[in-house]
DSSP file (Angstrom, degrees, kcal/mol; ACC not computed):
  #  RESIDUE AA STRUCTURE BP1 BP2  ACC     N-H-->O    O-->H-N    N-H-->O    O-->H-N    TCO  KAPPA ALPHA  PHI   PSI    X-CA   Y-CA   Z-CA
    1    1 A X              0   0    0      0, 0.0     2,-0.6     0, 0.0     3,-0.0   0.000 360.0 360.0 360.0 115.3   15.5   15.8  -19.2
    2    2 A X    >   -     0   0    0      1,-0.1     3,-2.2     2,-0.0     4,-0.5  -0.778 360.0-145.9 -98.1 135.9   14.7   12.2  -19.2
    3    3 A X  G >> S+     0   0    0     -2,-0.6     4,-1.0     1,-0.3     3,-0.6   0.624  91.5  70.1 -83.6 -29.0   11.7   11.2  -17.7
    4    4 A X  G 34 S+     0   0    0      1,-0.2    -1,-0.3     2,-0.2    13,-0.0   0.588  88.4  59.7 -45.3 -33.2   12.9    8.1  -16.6
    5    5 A X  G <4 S+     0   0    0     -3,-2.2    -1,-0.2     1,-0.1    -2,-0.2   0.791 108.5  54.4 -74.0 -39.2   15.3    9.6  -13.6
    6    6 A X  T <4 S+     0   0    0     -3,-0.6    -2,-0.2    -4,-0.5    -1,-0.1   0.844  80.0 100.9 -79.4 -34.3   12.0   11.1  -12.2
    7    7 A X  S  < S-     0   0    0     -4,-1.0    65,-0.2     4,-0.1    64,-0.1  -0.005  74.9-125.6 -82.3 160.1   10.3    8.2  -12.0
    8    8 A X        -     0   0    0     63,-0.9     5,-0.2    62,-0.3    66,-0.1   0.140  37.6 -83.3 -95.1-149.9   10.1    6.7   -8.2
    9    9 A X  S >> S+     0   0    0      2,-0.2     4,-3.0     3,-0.2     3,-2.0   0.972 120.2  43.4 -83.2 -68.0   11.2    2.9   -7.2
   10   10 A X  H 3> S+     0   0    0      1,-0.2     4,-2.7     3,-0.2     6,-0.2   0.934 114.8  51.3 -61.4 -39.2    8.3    0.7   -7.9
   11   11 A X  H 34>S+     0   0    0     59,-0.4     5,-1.1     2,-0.2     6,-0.3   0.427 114.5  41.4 -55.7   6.4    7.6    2.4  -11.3
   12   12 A X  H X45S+     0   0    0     -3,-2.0     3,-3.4     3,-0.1    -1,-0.2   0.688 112.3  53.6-109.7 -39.4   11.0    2.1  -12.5
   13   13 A X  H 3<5S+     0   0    0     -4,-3.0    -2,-0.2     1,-0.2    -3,-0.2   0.968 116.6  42.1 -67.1 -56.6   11.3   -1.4  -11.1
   14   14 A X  T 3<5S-     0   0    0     -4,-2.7     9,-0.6    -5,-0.2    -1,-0.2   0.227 111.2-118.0 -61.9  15.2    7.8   -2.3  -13.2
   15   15 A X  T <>5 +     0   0    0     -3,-3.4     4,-4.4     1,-0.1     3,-0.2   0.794  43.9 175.1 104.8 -13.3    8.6   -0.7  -16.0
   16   16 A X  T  4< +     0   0    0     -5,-1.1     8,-0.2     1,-0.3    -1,-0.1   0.732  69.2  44.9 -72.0 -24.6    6.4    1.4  -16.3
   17   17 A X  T  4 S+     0   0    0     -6,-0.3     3,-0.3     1,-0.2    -1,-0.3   0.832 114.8  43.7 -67.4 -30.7    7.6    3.3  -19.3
   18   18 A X  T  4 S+     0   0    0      1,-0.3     2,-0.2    -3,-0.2    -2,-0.2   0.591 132.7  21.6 -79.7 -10.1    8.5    0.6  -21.6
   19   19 A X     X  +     0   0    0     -4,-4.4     4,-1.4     1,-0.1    -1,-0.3  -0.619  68.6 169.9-158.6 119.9    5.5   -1.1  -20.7
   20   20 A X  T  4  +     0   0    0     -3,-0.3    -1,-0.1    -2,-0.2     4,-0.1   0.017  69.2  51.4-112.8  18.2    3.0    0.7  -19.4
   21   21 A X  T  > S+     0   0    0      3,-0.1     4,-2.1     2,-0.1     5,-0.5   0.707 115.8  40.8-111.6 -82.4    0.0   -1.4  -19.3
   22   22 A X  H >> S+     0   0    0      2,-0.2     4,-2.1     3,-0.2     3,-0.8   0.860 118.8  48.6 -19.8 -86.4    1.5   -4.3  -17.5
   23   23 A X  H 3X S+     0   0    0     -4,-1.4     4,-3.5    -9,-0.6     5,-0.2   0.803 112.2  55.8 -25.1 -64.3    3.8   -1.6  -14.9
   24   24 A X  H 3> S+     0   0    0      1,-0.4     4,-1.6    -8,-0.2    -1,-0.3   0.888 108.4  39.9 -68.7 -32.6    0.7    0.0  -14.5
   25   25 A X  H XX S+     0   0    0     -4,-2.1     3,-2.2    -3,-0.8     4,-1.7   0.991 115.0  50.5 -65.8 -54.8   -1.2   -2.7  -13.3
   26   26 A X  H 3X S+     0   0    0     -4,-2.1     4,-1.5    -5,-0.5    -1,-0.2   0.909 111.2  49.1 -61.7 -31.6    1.5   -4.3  -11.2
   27   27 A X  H 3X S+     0   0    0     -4,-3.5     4,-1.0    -5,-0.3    -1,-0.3   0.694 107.2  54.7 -96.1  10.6    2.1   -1.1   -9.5
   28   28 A X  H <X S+     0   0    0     -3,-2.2     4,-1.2    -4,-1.6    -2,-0.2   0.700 113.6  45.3 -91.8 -26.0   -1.7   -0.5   -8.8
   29   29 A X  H  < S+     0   0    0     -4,-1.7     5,-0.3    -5,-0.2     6,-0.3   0.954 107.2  55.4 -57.2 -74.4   -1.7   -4.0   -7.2
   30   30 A X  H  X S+     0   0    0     -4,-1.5     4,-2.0    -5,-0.3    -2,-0.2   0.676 112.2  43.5  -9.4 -77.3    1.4   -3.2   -5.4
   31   31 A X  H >X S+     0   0    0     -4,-1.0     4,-2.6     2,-0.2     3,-0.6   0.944 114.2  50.2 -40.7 -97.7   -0.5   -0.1   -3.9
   32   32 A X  H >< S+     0   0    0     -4,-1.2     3,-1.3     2,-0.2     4,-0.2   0.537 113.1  47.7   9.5-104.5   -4.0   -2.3   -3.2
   33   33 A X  H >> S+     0   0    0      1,-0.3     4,-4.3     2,-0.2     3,-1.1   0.578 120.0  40.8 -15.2 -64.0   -1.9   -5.1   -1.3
   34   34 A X  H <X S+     0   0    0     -4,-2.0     4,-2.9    -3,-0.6    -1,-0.3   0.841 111.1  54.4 -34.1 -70.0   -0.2   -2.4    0.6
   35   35 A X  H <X S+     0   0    0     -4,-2.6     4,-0.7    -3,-1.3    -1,-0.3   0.304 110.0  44.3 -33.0 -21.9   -3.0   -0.6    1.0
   36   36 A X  H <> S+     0   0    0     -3,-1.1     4,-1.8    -5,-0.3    -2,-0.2   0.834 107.9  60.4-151.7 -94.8   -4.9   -3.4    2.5
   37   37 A X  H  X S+     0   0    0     -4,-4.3     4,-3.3     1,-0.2    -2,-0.2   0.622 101.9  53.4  14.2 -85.6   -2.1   -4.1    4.4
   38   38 A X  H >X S+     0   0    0     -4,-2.9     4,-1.9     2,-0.2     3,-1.8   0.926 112.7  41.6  -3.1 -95.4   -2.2   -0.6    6.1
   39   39 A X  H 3X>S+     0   0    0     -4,-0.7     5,-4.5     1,-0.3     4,-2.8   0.612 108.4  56.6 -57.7 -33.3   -5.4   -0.6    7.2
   40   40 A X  H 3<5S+     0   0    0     -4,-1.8    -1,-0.3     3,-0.2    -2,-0.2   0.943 113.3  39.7 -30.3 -69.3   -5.5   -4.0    8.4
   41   41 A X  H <<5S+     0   0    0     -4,-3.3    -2,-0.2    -3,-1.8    -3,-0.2   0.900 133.9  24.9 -79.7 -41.3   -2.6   -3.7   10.9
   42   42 A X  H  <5S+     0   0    0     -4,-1.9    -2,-0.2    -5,-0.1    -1,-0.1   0.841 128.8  18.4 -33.6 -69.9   -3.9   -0.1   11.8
   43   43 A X  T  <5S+     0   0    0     -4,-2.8    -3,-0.2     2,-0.1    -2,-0.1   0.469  78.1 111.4-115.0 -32.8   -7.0    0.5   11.3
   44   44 A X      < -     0   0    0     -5,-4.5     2,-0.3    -4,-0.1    -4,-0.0  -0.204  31.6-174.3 -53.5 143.2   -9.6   -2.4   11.0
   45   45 A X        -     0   0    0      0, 0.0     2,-0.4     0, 0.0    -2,-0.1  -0.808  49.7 -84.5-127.5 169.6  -12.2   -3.1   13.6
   46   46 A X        +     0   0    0     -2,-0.3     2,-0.4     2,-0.0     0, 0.0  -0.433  65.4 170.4 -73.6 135.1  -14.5   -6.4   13.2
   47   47 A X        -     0   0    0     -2,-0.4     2,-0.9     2,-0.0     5,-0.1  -0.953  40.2 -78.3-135.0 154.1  -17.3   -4.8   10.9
   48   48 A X    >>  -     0   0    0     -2,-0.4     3,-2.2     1,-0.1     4,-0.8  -0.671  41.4-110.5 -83.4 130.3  -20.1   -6.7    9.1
   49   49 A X  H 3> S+     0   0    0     -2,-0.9     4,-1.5     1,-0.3     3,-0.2   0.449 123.6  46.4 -32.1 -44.1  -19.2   -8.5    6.1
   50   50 A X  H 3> S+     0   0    0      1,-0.2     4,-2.1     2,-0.2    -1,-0.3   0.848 112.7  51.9 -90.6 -19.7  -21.3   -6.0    3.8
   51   51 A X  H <4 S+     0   0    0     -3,-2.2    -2,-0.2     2,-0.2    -1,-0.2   0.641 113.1  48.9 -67.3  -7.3  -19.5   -2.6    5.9
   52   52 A X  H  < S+     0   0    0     -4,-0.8    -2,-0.2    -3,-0.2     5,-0.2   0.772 102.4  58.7 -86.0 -42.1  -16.3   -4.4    5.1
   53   53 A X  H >< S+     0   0    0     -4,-1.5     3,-0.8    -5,-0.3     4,-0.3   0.828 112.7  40.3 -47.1 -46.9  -17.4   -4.7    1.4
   54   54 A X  T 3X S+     0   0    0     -4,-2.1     4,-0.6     1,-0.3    -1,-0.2   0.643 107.3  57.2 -69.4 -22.3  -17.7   -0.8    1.1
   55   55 A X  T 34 S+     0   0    0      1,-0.3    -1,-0.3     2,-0.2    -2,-0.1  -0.147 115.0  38.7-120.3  34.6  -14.7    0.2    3.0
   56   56 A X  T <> S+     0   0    0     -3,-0.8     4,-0.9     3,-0.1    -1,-0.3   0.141 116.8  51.9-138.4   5.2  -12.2   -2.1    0.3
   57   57 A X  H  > S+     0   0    0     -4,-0.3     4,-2.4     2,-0.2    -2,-0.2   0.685 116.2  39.3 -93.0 -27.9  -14.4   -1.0   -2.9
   58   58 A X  H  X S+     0   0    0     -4,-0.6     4,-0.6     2,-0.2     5,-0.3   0.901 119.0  46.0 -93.2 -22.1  -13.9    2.7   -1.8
   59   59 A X  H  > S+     0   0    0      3,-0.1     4,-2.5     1,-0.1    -2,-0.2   0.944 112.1  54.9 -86.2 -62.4   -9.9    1.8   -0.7
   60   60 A X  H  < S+     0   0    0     -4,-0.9     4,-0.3     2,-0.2    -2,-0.2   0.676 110.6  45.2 -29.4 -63.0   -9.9   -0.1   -4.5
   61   61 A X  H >< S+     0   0    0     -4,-2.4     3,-1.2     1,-0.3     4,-0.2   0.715 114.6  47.8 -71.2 -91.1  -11.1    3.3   -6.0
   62   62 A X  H 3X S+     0   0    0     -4,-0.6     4,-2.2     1,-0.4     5,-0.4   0.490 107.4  54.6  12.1 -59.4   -8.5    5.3   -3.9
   63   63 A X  H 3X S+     0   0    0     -4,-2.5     4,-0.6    -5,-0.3    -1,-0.4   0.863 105.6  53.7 -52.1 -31.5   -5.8    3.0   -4.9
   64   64 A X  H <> S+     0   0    0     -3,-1.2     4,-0.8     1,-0.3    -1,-0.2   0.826 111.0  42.8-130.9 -39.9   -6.7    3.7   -8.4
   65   65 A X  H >> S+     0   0    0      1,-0.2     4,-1.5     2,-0.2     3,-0.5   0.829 120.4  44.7 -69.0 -42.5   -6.4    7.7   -7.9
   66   66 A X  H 3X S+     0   0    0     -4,-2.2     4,-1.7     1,-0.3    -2,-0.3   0.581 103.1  72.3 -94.0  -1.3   -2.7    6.8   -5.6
   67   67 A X  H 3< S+     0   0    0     -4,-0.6    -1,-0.3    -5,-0.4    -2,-0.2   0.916 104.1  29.6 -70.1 -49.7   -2.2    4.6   -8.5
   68   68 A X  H << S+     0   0    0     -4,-0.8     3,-0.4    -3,-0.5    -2,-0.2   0.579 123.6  52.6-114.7 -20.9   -1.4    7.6  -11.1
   69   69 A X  H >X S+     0   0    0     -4,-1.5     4,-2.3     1,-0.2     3,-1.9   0.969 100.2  60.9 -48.3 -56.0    0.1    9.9   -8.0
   70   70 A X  T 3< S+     0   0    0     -4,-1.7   -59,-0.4     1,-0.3   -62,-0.3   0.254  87.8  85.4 -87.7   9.4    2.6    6.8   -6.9
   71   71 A X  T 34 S-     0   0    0     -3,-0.4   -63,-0.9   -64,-0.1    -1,-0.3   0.914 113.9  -6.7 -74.3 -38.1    4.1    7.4  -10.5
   72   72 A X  T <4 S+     0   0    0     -3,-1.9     2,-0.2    -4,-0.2    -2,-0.2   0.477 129.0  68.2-122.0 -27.0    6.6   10.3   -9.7
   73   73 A X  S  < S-     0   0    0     -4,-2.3     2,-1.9     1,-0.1   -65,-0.2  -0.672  95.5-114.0-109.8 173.0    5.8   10.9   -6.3
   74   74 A X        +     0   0    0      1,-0.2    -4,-0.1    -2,-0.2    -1,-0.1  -0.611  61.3 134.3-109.1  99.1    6.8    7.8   -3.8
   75   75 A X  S >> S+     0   0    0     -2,-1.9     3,-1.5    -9,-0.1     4,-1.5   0.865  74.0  48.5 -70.9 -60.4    3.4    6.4   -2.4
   76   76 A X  T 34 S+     0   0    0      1,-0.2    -2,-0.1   -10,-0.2    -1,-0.1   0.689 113.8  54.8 -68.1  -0.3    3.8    2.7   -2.7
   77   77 A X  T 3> S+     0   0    0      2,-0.2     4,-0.6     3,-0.2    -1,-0.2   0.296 108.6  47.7-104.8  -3.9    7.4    3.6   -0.8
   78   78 A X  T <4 S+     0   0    0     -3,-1.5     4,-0.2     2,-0.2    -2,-0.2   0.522 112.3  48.6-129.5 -15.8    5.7    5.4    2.2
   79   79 A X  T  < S+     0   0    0     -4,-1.5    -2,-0.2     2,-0.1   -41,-0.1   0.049 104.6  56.0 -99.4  28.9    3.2    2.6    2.6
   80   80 A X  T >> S+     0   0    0     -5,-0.1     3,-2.0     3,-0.1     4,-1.2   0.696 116.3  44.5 -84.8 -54.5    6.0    0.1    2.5
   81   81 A X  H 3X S+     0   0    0     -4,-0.6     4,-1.7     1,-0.3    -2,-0.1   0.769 109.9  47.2 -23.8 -51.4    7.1    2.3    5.4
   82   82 A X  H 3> S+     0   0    0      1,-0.2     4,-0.8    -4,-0.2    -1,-0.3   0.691 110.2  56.4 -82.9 -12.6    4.1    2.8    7.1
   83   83 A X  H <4 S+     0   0    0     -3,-2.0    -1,-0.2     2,-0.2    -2,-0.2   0.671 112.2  49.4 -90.7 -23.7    3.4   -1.4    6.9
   84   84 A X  H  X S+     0   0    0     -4,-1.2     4,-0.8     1,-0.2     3,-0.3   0.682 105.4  46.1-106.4  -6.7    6.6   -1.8    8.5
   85   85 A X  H  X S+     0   0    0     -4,-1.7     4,-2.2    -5,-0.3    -2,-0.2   0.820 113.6  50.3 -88.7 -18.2    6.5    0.4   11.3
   86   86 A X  H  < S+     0   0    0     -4,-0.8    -1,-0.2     2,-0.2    -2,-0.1  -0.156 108.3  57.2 -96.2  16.9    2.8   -0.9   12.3
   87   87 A X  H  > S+     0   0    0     -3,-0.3     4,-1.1     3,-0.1    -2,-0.1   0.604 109.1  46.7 -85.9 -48.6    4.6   -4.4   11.9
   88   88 A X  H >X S+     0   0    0     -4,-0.8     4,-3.3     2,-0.2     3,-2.2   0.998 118.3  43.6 -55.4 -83.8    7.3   -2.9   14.8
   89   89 A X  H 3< S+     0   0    0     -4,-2.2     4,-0.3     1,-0.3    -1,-0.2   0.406 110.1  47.1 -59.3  -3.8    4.6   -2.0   16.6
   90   90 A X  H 3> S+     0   0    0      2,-0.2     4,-2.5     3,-0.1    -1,-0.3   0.742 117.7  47.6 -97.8 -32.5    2.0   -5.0   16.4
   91   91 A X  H <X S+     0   0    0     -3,-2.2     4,-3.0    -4,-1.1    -2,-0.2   0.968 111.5  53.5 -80.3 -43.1    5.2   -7.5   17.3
   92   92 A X  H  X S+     0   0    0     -4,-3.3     4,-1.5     2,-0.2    -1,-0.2   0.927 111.4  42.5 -56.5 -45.0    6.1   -5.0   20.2
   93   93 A X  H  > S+     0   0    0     -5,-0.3     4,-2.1    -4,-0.3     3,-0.4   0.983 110.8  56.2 -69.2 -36.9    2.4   -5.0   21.8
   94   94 A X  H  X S+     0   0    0     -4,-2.5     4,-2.2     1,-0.3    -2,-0.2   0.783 108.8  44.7 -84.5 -30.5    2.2   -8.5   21.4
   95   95 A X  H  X S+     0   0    0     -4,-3.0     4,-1.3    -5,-0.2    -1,-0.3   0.890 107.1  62.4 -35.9 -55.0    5.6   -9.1   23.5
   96   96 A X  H >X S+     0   0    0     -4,-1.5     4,-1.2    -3,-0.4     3,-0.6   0.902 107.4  38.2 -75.7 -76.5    4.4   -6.8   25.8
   97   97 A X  H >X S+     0   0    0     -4,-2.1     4,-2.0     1,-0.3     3,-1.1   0.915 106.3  63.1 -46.1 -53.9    1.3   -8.8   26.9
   98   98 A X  H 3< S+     0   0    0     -4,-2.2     3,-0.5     1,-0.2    -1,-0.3   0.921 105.5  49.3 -57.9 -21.8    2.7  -12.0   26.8
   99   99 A X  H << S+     0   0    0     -4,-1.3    -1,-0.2    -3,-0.6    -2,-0.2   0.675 101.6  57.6 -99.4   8.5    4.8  -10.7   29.4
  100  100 A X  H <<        0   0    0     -4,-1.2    -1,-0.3    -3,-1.1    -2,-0.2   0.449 360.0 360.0 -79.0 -14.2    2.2   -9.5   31.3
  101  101 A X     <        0   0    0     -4,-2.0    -2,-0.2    -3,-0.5    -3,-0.1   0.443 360.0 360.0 -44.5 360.0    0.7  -13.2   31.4
């Protein structure tokens, strides 16, 4: 069995077996960005600068955890998902108002 078939889209696309230091890093950004992303178009409310400070140092360590998940199983591919359907859905409300103006 080669280990390489298992592996999911951004880790094959980075690499990640022939060079795993680099891959890994790129796909822990990847995740981060993503991540960020998310929560942004989701989930953020206006918070004070140092409750904003806590809640991306605790998604950093998270990432770091979905980082060594997102290897076989498809993380960073279910938050591309999840960034584009809360894309849908931000361009759709925002239609929606202006044409209640």
């Amino acid at each position: 069995m080669d280990i390489t078939e298992r592996l999911s889209f951004f880790p094959s696309l980075y690499n990640v077996i022939e060079y795993p230091k680099v891959g890994m890093w790129m796909l822990y950004i990847t995740i981060l960005l993503l991540s960020i992303l998310v929560y942004k178009l989701g989930f953020a409310k206006k918070l004070p600068i140092l409750k904003s400070l806590v809640i991306y140092l605790f998604l950093a360590f998270g990432c770091t955890v979905l980082t060594f998940l997102g290897i076989f199983l498809p993380v960073a591919e279910g938050l591309v998902v999840a960034a584009l359907i809360l894309i849908i859905y931000k361009v759709r409300l925002y239609q929606s108002k202006k044409e209640a103006k």
